[in-house]
MIDOSE-1310 file (N, C-alpha, C; in nm, 2 decimals, decimal comma, always signed):
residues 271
xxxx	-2,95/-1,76/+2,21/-3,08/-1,80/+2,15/-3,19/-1,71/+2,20; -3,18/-1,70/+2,33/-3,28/-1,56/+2,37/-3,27/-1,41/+2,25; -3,13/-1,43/+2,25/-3,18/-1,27/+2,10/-3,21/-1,30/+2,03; -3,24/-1,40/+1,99/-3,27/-1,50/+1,87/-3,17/-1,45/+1,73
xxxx	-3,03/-1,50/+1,84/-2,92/-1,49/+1,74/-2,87/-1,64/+1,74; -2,78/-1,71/+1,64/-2,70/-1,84/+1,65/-2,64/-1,80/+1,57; -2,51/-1,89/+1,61/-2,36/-1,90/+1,51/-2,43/-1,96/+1,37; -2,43/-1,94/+1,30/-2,45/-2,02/+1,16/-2,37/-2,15/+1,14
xxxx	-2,24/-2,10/+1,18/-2,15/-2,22/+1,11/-2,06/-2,26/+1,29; -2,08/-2,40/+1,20/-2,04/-2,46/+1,40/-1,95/-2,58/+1,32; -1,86/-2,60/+1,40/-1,79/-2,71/+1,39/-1,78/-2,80/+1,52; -1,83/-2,92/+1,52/-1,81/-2,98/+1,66/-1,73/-3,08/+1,65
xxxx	-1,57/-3,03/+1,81/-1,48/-3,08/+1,81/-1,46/-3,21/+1,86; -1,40/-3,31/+1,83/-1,41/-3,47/+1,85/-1,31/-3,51/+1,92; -1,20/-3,41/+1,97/-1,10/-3,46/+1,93/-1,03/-3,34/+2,01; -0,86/-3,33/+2,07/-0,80/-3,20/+2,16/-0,79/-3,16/+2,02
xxxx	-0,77/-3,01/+1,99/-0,72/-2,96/+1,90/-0,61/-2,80/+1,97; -0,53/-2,80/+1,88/-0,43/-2,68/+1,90/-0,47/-2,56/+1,84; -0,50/-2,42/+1,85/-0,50/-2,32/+1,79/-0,39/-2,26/+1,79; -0,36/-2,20/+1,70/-0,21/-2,12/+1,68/-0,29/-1,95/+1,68
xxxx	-0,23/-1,86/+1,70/-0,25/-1,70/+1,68/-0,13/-1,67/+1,61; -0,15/-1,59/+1,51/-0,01/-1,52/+1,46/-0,01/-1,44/+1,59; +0,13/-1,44/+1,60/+0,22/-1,35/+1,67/+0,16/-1,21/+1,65; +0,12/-1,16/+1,52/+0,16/-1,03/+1,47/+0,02/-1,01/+1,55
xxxx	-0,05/-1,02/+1,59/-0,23/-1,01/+1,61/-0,18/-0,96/+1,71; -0,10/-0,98/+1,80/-0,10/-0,94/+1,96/-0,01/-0,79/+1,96; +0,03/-0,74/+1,87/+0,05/-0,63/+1,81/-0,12/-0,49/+1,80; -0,18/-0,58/+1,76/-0,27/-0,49/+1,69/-0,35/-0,44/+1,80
xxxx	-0,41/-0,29/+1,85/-0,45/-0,18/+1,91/-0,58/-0,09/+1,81; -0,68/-0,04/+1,94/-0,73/+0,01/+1,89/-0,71/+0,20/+1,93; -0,68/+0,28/+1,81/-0,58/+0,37/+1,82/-0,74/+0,49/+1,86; -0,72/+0,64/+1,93/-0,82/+0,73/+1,91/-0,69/+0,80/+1,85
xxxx	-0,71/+0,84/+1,77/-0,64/+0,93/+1,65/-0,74/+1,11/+1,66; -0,62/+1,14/+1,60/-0,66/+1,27/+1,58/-0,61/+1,35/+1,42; -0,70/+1,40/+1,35/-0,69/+1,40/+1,23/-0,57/+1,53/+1,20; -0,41/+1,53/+1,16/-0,33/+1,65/+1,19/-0,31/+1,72/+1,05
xxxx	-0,35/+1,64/+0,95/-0,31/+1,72/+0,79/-0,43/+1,62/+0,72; -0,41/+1,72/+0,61/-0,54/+1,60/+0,50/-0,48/+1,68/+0,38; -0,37/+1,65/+0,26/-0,35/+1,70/+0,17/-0,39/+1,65/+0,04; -0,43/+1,71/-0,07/-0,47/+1,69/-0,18/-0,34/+1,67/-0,28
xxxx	-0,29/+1,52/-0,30/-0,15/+1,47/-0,36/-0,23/+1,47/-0,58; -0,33/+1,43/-0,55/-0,38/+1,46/-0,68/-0,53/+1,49/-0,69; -0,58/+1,50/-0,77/-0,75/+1,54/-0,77/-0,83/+1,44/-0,72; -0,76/+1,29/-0,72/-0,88/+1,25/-0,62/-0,82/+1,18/-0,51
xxxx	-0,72/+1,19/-0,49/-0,63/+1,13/-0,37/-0,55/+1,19/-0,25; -0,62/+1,20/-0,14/-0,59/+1,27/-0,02/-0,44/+1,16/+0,06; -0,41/+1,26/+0,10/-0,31/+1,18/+0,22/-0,32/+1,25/+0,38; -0,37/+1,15/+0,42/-0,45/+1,18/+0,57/-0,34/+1,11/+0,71
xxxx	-0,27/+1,26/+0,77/-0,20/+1,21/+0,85/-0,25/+1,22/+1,02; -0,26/+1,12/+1,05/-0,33/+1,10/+1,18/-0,18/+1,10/+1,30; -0,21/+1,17/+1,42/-0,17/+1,15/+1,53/-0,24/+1,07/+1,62; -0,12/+1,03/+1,67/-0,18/+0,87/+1,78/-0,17/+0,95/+1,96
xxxx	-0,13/+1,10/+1,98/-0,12/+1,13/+2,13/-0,02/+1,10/+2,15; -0,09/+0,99/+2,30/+0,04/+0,97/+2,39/+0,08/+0,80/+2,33; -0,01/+0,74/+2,26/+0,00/+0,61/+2,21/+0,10/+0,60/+2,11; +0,16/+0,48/+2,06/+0,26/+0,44/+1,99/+0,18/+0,36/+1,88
xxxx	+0,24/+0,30/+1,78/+0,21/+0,18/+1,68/+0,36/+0,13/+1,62; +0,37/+0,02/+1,66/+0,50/-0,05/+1,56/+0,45/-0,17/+1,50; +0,48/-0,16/+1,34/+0,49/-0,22/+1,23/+0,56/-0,27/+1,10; +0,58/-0,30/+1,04/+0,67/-0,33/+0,94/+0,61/-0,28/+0,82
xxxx	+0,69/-0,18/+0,75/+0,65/-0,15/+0,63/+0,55/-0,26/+0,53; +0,45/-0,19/+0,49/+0,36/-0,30/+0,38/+0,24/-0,29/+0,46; +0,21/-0,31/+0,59/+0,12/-0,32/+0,67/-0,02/-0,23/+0,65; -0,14/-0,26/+0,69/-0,25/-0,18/+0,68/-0,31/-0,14/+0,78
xxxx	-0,41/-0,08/+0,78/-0,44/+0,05/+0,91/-0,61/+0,00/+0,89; -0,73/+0,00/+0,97/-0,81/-0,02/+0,98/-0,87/+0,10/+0,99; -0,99/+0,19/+0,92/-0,98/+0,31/+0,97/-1,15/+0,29/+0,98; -1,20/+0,32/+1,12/-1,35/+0,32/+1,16/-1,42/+0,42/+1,14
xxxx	-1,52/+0,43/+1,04/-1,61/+0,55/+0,95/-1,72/+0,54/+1,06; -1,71/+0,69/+1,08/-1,86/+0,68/+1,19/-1,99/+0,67/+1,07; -2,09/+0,68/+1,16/-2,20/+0,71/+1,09/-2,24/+0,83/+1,03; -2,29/+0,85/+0,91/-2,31/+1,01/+0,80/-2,42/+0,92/+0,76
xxxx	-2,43/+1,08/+0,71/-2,57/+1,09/+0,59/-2,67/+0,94/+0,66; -2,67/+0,90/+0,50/-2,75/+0,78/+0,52/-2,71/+0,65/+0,61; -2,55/+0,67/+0,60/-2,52/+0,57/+0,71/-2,54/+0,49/+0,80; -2,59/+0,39/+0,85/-2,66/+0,42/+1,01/-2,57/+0,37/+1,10
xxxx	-2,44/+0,28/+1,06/-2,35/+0,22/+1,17/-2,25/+0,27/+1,12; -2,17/+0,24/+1,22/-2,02/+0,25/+1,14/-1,95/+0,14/+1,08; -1,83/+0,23/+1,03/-1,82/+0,11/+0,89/-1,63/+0,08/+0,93; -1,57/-0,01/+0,90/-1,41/-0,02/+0,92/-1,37/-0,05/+0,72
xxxx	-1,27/+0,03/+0,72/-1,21/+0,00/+0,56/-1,03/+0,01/+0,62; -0,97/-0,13/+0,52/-0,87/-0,14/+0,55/-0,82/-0,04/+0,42; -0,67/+0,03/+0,47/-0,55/+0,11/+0,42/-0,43/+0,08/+0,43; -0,30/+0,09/+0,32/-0,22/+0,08/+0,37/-0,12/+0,19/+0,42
xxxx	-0,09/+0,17/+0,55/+0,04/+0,29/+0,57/+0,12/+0,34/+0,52; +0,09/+0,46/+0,46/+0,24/+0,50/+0,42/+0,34/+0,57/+0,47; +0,34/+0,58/+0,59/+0,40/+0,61/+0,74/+0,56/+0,57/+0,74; +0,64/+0,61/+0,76/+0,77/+0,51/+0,81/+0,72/+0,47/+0,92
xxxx	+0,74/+0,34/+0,98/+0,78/+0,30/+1,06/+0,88/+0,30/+1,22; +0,98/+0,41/+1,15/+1,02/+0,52/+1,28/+0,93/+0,61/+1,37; +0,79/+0,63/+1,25/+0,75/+0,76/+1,31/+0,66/+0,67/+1,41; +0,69/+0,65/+1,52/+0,56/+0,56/+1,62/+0,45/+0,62/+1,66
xxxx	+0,42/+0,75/+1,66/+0,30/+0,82/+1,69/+0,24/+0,88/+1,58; +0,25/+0,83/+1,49/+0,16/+0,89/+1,32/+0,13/+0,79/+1,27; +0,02/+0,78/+1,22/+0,00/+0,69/+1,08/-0,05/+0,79/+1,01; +0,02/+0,75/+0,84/-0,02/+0,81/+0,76/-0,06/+0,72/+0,61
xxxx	-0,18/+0,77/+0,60/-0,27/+0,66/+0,46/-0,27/+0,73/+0,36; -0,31/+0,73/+0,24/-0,29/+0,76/+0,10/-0,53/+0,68/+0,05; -0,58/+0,81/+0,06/-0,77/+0,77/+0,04/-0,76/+0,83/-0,12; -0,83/+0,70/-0,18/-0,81/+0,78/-0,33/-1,01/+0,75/-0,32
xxxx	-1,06/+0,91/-0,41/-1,18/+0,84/-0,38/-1,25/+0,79/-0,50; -1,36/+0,69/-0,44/-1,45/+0,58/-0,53/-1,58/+0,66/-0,48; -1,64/+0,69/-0,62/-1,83/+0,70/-0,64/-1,84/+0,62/-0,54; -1,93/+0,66/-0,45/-2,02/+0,64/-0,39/-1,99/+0,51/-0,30
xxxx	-1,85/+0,53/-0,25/-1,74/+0,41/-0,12/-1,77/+0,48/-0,01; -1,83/+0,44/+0,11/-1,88/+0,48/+0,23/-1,74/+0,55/+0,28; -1,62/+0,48/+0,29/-1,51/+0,53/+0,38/-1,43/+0,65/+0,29; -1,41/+0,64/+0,13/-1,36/+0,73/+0,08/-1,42/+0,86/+0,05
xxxx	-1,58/+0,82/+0,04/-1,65/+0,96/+0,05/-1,70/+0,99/+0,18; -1,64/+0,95/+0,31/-1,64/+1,03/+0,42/-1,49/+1,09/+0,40; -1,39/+1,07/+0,40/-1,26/+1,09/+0,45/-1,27/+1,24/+0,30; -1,33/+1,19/+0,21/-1,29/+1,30/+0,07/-1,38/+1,43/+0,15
xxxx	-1,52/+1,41/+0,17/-1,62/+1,45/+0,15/-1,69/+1,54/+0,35; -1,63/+1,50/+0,42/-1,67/+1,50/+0,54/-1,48/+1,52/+0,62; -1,46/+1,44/+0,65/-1,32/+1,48/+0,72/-1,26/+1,57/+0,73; -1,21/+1,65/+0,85/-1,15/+1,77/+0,89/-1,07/+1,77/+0,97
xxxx	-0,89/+1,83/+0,95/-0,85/+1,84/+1,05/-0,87/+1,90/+1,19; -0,79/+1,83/+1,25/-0,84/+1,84/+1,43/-1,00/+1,71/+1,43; -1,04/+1,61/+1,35/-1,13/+1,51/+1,40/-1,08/+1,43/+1,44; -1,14/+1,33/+1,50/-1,13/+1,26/+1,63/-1,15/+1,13/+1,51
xxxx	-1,09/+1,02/+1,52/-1,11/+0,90/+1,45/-1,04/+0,78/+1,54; -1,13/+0,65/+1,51/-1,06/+0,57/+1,58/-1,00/+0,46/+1,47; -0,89/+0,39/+1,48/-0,79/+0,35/+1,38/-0,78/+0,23/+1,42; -0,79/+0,07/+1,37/-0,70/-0,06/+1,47/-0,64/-0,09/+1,37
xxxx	-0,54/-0,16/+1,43/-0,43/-0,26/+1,36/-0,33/-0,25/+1,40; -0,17/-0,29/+1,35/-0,14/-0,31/+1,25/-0,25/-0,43/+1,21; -0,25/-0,47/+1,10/-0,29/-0,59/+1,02/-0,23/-0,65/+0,94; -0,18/-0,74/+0,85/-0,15/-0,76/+0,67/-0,03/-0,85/+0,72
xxxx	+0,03/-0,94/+0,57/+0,14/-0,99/+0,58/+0,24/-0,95/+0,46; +0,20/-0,87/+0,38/+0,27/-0,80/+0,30/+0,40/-0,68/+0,33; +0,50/-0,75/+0,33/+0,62/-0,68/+0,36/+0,76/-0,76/+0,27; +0,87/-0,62/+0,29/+0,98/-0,71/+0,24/+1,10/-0,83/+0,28
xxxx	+1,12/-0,90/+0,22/+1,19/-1,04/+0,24/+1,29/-0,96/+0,29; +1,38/-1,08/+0,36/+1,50/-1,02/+0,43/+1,63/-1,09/+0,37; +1,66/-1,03/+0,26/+1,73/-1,08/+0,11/+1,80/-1,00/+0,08; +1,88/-1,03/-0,04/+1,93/-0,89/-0,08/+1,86/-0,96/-0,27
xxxx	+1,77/-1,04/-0,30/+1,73/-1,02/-0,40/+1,63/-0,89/-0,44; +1,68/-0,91/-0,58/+1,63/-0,78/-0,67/+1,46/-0,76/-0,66; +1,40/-0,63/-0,59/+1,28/-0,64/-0,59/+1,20/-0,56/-0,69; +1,08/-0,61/-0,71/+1,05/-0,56/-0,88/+0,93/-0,53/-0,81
xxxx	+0,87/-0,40/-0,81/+0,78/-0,32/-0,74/+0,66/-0,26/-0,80; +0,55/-0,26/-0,83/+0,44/-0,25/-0,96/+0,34/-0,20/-0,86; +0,25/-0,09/-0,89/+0,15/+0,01/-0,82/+0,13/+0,14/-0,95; -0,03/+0,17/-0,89/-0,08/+0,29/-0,95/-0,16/+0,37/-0,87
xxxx	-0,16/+0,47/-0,85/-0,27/+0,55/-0,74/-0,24/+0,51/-0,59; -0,30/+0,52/-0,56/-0,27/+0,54/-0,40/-0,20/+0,36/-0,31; -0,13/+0,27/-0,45/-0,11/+0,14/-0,43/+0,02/+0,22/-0,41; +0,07/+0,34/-0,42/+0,24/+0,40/-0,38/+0,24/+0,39/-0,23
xxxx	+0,13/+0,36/-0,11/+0,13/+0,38/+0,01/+0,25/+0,28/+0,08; +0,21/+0,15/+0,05/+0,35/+0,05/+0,11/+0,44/+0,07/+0,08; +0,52/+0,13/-0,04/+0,56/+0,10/-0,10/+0,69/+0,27/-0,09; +0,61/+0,39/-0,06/+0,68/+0,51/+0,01/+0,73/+0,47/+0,15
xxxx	+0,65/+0,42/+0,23/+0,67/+0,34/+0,38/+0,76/+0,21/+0,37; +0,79/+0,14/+0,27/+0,95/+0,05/+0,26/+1,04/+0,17/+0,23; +1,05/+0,17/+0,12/+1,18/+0,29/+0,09/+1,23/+0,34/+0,19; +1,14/+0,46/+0,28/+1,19/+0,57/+0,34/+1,24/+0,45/+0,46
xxxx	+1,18/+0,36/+0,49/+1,19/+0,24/+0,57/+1,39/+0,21/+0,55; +1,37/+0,17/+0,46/+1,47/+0,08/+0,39/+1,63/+0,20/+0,38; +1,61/+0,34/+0,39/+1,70/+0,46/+0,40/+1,69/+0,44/+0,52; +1,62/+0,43/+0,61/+1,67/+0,50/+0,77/+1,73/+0,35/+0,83
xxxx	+1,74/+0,20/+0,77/+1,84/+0,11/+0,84/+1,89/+0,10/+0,77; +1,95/+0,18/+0,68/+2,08/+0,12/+0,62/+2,05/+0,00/+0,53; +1,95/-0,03/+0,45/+1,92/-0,14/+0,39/+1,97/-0,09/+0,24; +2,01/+0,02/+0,20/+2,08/+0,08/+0,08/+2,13/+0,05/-0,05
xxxx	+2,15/-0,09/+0,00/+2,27/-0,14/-0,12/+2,15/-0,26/-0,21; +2,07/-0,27/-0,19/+1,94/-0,37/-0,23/+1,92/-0,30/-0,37; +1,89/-0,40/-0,46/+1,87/-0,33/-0,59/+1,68/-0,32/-0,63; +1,63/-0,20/-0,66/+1,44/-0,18/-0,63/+1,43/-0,10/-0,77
xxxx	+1,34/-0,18/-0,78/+1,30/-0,14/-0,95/+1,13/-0,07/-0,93; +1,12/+0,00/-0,89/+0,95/+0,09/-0,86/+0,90/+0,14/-1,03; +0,81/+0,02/-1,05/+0,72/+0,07/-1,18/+0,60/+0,12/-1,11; +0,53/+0,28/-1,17/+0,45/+0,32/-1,09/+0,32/+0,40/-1,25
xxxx	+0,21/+0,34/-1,20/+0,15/+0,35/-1,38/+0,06/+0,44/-1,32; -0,03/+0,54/-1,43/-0,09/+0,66/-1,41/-0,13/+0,70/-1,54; -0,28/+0,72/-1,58/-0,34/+0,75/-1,72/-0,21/+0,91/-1,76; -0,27/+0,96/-1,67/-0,23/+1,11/-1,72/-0,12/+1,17/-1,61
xxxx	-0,04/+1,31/-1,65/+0,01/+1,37/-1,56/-0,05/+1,43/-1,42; -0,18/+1,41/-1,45/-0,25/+1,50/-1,32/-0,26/+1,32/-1,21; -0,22/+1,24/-1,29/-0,25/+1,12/-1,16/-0,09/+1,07/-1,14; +0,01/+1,18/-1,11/+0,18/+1,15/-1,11/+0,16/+1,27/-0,94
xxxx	+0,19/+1,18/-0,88/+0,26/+1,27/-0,72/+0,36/+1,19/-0,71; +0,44/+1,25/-0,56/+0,50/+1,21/-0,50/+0,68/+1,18/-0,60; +0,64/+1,26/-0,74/+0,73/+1,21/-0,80/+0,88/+1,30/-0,79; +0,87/+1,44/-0,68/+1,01/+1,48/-0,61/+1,05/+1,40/-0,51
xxxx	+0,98/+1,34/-0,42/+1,03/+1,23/-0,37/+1,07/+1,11/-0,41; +1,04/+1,07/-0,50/+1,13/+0,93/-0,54/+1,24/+0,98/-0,66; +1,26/+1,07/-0,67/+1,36/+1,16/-0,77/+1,49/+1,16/-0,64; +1,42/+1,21/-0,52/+1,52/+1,26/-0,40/+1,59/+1,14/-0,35
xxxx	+1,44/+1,02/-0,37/+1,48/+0,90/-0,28/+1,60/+0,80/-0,38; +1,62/+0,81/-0,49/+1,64/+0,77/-0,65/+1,84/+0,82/-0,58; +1,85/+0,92/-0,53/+2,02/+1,03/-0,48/+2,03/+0,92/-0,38; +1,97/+0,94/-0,30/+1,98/+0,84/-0,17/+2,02/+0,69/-0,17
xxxx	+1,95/+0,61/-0,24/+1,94/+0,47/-0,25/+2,02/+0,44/-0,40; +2,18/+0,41/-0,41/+2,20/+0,42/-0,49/+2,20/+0,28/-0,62; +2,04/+0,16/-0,54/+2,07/+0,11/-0,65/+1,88/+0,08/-0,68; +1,83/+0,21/-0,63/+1,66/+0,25/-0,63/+1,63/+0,28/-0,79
xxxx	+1,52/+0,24/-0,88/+1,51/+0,30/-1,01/+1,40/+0,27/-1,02; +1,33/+0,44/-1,00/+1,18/+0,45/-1,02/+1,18/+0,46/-1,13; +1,08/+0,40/-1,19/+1,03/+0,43/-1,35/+0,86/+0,44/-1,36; +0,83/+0,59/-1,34/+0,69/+0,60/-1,44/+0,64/+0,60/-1,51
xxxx	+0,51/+0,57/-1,54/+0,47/+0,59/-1,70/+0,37/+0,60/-1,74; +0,35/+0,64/-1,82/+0,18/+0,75/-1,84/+0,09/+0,66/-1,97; -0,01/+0,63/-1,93/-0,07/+0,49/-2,02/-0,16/+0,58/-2,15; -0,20/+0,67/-2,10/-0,26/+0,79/-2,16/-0,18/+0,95/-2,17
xxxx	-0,09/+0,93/-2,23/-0,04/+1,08/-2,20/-0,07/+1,20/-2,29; -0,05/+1,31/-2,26/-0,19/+1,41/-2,27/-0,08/+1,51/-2,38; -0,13/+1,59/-2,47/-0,02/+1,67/-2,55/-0,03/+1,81/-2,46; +0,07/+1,84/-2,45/+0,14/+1,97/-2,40/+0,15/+1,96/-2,27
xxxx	+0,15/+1,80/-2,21/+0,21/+1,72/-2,03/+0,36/+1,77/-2,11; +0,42/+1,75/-2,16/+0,54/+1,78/-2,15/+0,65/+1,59/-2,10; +0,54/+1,50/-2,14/+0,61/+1,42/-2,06/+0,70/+1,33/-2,17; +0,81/+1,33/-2,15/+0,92/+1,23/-2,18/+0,98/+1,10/-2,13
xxxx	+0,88/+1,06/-2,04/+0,91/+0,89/-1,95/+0,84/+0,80/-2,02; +0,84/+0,71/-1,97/+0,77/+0,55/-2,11/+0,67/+0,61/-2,08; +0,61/+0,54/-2,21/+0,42/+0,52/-2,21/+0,37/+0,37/-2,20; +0,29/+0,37/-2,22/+0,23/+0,22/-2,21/+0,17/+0,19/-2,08
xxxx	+0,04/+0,05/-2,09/+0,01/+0,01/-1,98/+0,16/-0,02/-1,87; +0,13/-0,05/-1,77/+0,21/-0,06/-1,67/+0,30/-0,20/-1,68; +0,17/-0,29/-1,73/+0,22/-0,42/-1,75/+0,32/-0,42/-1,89; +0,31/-0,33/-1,99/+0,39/-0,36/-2,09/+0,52/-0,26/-2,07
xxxx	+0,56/-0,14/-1,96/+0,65/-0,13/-1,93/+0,72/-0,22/-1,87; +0,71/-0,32/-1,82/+0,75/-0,40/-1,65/+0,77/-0,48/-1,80; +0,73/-0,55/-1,85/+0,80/-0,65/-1,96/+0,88/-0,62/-2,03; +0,90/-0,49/-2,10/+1,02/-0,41/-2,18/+1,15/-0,44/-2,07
xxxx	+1,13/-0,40/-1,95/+1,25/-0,34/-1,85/+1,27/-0,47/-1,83; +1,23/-0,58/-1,78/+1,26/-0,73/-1,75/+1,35/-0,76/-1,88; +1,29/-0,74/-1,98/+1,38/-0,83/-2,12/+1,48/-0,72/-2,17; +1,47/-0,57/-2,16/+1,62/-0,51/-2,20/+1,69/-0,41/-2,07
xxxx	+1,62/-0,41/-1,96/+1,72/-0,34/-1,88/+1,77/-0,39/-1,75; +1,67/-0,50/-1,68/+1,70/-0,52/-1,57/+1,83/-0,66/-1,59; +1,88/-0,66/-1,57/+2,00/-0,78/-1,58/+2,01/-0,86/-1,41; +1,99/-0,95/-1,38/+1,97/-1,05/-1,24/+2,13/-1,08/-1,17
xxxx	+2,18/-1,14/-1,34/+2,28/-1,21/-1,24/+2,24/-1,34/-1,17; +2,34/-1,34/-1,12/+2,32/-1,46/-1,03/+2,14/-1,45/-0,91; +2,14/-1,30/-0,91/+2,02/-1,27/-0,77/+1,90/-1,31/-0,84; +1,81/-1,36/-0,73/+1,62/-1,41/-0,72/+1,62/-1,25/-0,82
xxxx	+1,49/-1,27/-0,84/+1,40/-1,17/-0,86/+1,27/-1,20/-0,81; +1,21/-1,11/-0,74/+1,12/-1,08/-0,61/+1,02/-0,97/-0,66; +0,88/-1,01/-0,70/+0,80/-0,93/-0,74/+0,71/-0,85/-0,65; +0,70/-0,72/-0,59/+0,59/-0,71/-0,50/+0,51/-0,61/-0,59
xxxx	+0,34/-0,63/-0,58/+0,22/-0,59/-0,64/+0,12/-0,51/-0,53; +0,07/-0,44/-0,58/-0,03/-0,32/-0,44/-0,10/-0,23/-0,57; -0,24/-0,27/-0,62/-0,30/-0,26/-0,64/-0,51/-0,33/-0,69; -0,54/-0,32/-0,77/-0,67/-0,41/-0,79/-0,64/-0,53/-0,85
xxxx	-0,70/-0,64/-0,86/-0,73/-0,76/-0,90/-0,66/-0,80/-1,02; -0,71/-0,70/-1,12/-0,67/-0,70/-1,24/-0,55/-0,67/-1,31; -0,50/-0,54/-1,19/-0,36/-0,55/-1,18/-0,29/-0,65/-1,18; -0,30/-0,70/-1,11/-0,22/-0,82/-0,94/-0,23/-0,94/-1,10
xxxx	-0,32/-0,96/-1,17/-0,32/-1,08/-1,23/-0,22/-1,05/-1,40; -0,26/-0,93/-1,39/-0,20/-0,91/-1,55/-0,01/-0,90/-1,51; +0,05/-0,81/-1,40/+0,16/-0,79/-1,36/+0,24/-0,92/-1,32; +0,15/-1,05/-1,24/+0,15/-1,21/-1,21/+0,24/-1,25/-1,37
xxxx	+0,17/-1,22/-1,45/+0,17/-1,29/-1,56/+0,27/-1,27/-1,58; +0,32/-1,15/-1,66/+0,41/-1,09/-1,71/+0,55/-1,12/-1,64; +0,54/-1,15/-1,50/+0,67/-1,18/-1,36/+0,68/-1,32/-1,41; +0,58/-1,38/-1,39/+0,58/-1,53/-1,45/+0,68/-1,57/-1,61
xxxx	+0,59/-1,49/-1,64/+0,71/-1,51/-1,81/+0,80/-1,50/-1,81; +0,89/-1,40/-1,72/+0,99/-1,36/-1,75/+1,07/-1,42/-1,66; +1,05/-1,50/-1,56/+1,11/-1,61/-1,50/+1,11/-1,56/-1,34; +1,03/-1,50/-1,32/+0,99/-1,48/-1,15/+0,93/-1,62/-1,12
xxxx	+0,95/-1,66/-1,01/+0,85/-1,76/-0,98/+0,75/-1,72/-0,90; +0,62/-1,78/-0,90/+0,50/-1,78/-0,82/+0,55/-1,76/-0,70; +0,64/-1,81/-0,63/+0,66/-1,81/-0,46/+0,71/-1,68/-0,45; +0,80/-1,63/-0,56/+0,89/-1,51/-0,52/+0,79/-1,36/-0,53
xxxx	+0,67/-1,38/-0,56/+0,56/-1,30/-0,59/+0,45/-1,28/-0,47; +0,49/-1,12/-0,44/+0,37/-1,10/-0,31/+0,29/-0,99/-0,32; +0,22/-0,97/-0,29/+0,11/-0,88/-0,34/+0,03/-0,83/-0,22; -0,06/-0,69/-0,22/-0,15/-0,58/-0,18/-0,27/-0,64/-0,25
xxx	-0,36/-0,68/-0,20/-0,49/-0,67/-0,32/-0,53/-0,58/-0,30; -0,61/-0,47/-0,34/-0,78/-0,38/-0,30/-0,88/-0,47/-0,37; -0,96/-0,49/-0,24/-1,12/-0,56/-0,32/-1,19/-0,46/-0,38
């Protein structure tokens, strides 16, 4: 009260009460990072790979990275924006994020616009509960733009323990050819995993892209492949989602119809 600060919101307890902490919390660190690559995967999407030193990070693929924006320009404090890793989880001294940039986003137009390898950044987490079940149901995998970050970090995950025999269906949507990366690696990953089946597809595709993969929104690929290619069987089917709102709700739907259930449905939002 002397700073002439108070809690706004008070609850007064009547009664013993129990607090629980997830487990996962006691995990999470605040990292000094050092900035070791920053590559341009499409015209507006950087992949920024940070070294942790002598420090470590262990996490479970899906997980997010906290990344602390100092102060620029007009900024006056610093800012924290959460990312998700697209790191394996072997690598214990790297985290690596996937920054796609937004007009005028404090954290993506520092990291687009200001960031330089060899800078000094400070990182906390792990954070999130977004990861894969420990099943061997069929996972049906839906992202666009830099929502490929958890989603590179399971796979490569999922190759280095032997988790191989899982059947992963990666729908990955993109207006044009110029918003398609990472697509030699899941071509490479596609040899490896032999029951992995990326499928891209261009919602806008452009004359003389040269492209021959489906078209259509993302959501009306994922409904074609549900009703004429994917076959279950006896196995769940297991939805996971890692992109915007509008995604997450149109992709919901379509899982839904086609006989996913709501519980078997996990999701990445970006706010």
């Amino acid at each position: 009260l002397k700073d002439n600060i108070r809690l706004a919101c008070q609850v007064k307890v009547k009664a013993d009460i129990g607090i629980e902490i997830p487990e996962d919390l006691f995990n999470v660190k605040q990292f000094k990072a050092t900035v070791k690559s920053i590559k341009d995967v499409t015209y507006d999407i950087k992949e920024v790979l940070f070294d942790l030193g002598g420090e470590t990070v262990d996490f479970e693929a899906g997980k997010y990275i906290q990344l602390v924006i100092p102060p620029y320009n007009k900024i006056k404090g610093s800012t924290q924006r959460a990312y998700s890793m697209s790191s394996r989880p072997s690598s214990h001294n790297q985290i690596e994020v996937l920054v796609r940039l937004v007009p005028g986003g404090i954290a993506t137009s520092y990291v687009h616009e200001h960031l330089k390898e060899g800078d000094k950044m400070d990182l906390v987490g792990p954070f999130g509960d977004f990861r894969r079940t420990k099943s061997d149901s069929i996972m049906l995998c839906v992202a666009g733009g830099s929502g490929m970050a958890p989603f590179k970090s399971m796979l490569y995950d999922m190759l280095e323990t032997g988790e191989t025999n899982r059947e992963v269906w990666y729908f990955f949507g993109a207006r044009t050819t110029k918003d398609m990366f990472y697509m030699d690696q899941m071509k490479a990953l596609e040899k490896k995993l032999p029951n992995f089946h990326f499928v891209p597809a261009l919602s806008e595709p452009q004359e003389g892209d040269g492209w021959d993969g489906p078209t259509g929104l993302i959501t009306d690929v994922l409904d074609r492949y549900l009703k004429e290619e994917i076959n279950s069987g006896n196995k769940v089917l297991e939805g996971y989602l890692c992109g915007s709102p509008g995604m997450i709700g149109a992709c919901n739907k379509v899982m839904n119809d086609n006989g996913v259930t709501q519980n078997n449905v996990y999701y990445d939002k970006f706010a």
